[in-house]
C-alpha angles and dihedrals in degrees: 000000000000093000097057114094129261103203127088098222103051085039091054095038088049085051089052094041095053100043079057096054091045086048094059092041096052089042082051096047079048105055095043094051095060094042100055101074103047081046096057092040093055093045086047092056089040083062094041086057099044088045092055099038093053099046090044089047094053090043096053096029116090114252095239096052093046097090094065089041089057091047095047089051087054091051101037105042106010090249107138113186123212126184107252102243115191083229087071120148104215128175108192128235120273118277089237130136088249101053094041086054098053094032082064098043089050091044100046082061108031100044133264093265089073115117118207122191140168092227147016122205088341094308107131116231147097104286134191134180125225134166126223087198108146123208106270101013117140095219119128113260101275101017083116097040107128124178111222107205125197128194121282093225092068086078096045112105109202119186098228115259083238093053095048087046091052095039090053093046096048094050088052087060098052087052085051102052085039106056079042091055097044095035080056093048095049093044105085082045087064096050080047098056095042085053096046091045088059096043083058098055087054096264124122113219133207120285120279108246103244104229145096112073125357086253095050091044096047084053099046083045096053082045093047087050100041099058095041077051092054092036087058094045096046083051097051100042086055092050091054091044086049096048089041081052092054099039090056101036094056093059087037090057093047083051094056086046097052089044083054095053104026109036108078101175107080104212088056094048097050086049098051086042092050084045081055107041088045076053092053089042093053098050086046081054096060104034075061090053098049093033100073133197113240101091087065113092118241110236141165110290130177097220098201089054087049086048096045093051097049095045099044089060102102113203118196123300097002137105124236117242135248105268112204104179123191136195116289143172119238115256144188115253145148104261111191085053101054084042082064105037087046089045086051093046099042083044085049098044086036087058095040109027096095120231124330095227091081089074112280105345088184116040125163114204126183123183135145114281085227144335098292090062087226095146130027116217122207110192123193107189127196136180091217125120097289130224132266124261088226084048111052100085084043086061096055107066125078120299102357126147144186110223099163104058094025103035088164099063128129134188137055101296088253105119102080087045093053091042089051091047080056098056096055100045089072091040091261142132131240101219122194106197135166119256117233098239099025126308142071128281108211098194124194110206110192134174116237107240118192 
């Protein structure tokens, strides 16, 4: 059902709109229902009438005189009078509910033998037989048979232009209450999803106004509550995390100071520093995870200056990566956070990305995803193991780690997970793909905002 609407309020506007429109045709149906029988019965007098009147009218009226009776009746009242030939050309009345009403009512007056037809001798009309035989008259059987026609437009049933004007008005109306009222009813949803939405990319929006029905105004207050509820945890979680950081880092440092005075042997001394300084990584790792993004604000932001920048930053014993930069529109972004998520990608693929002899084993790519410039995609490419495809949303969630394919890994398993928070704080995708030749692409897929 693709054409079908998504929206609440154009589905539930259609739905109104529809029981509306089903409303005025079963109110018409109705109406005409109940109108066609006294119609036809009056139309069915109204022949009897003309019947009698005719064939009283020939019989008393002078036969010379006749012709200009006959004429008068066509001018005056539209009743036009043909003698009946057996020759006649008839097409009967329709077989609907209206004219067989009206066929019985008129037969049941006039007499079985009357003939009615749509049309004689192709002439269009309402015709009726009738016979001016009188009792003891030598004439042949028919010789007095006359058709009466009258006008076809007498069982025409128009709805009047006024009617038509009034009942189109008044159904615009409806629609237009109806898409106000609805309109009024989805729009705190709205307000709802857009919050929601930003509560699920790590921000924490305004509060909802609480007003509108009780229903509407108990949900705008859980949410309310809900996200103050989430603000406070997130707070608090990041405080812990941040005492915890300065409780551990104070006897770590007095470590590094004692490995410094009292181990002489130097292989010893680098080990038990390294053991010290991976400490010190994983506690800034998860001071990252607990800290969040969203109270950053977003601004405009070159991302090949912001790339260039991060990969050109050579830390010891390591060799910087190739940097092919594209075009690419300016957008607005959270800096300090994608810092961070391209840091954690160009450290991952710096520990698994094999050894830089074999051609660039690092390399960082951007580029626009097409023409319209509507995405911006940041690669980092290794020449390390790679990671399987059954594997890559595993990878992506907190303190998981891939010990198979990347036995030599250290840390907590929190850098994907903060790279992927990330990604969806500006409204992007994390991306683990194979690399052709050997390796992992971690692609950064992110909208341009301007």
């Amino acid at each position: 059902m693709t054409w079908w609407p998504r929206t609440l309020l154009v589905r539930t506007f259609l739905l109104i709109s529809l029981l509306i429109f089903v409303t005025v045709a079963t109110w018409l149906t109705l109406f005409t229902l109940a109108e066609r029988e006294p119609r036809a019965r009056q139309l069915a007098q109204l022949t009897v009438s003309v019947v009698n009147l005719t064939r009283a009218a020939l019989i008393a009226a002078d036969p010379v005189k006749r012709h200009g009776l006959l004429r008068e009746l066509a001018e005056r009242e539209g009743v036009r009078l043909y003698p009946a030939e057996p020759g006649d050309q008839i097409d009967v009345l329709p077989e609907r509910p209206f004219f067989r009403i009206m066929r019985d009512a008129a037969q049941a007056q006039l007499g079985p033998d009357t003939r009615f037809a749509a049309a004689v001798n192709g002439q269009q009309g309402i015709w009726v037989s009738f016979s001016i035989d009188e009792e003891g008259a030598q004439a042949q059987p028919g010789d007095d048979d006359f058709w009466v026609m009258l006008p076809g437009e007498r069982a025409e049933h128009d709805l009047p232009l006024v009617w038509l004007a009034w009942g189109g008005a008044s159904l615009a109306l409806a629609l237009l209450v109806t898409w106000l009222i609805v309109s009024r009813v989805t729009l705190p949803l709205r307000a709802l999803a857009r919050s929601a939405h930003e509560v699920g990319h790590g921000r924490h929006p305004q509060p909802l106004a609480e007003r509108g029905s009780i229903e509407l105004q108990h949900l705008a207050e859980a949410f309310n509550r809900m996200s103050e509820d989430l603000r406070h945890n997130e707070a608090e979680r990041a405080e812990v995390l941040a005492g915890i950081s300065h409780d551990l880092r104070t006897p770590l440092a007095r470590l590094r100071l004692e490995a410094e005075l009292s181990i002489n042997d130097i292989t010893a001394r680098d080990a038990v520093s390294a053991d010290i300084e991976q400490m010190d990584e994983i506690i800034a790792q998860f001071l990252d995870y607990a800290r969040g993004e969203a109270d950053e604000t977003a601004e405009l932001t070159d991302v090949n200056v912001l790339v260039a920048q991060i990969a050109g930053v050579q830390p010891r014993n390591a060799a910087l990566p190739e940097i092919t930069l594209g075009e690419l529109p300016l957008t607005k972004a959270h800096p300090k956070a994608l810092n961070r998520a391209l840091t954690n990608l160009i450290d991952n693929a710096r520990k698994y990305g094999g050894d830089s002899s074999n051609g660039h084993a690092l390399s960082v790519e951007t580029c626009s995803e097409n023409n319209a410039g509507e995405f911006i995609l940041i690669d980092v490419l290794d020449r390390g193991p790679g990671i399987p495809e059954s594997e890559t949303d595993r990878l992506k969630r907190p303190f998981t780690r891939l010990e198979i394919a990347r036995s030599n890994a250290s840390g907590t398993g929190l850098g994907l997970a903060i790279v992927e928070r990330i990604a969806r704080l500006h409204g992007g995708t994390l991306a683990l793909l194979p690399r052709p030749g050997g390796g992992l692409i971690a692609r950064l897929r992110l909208p341009v905002s301007r």
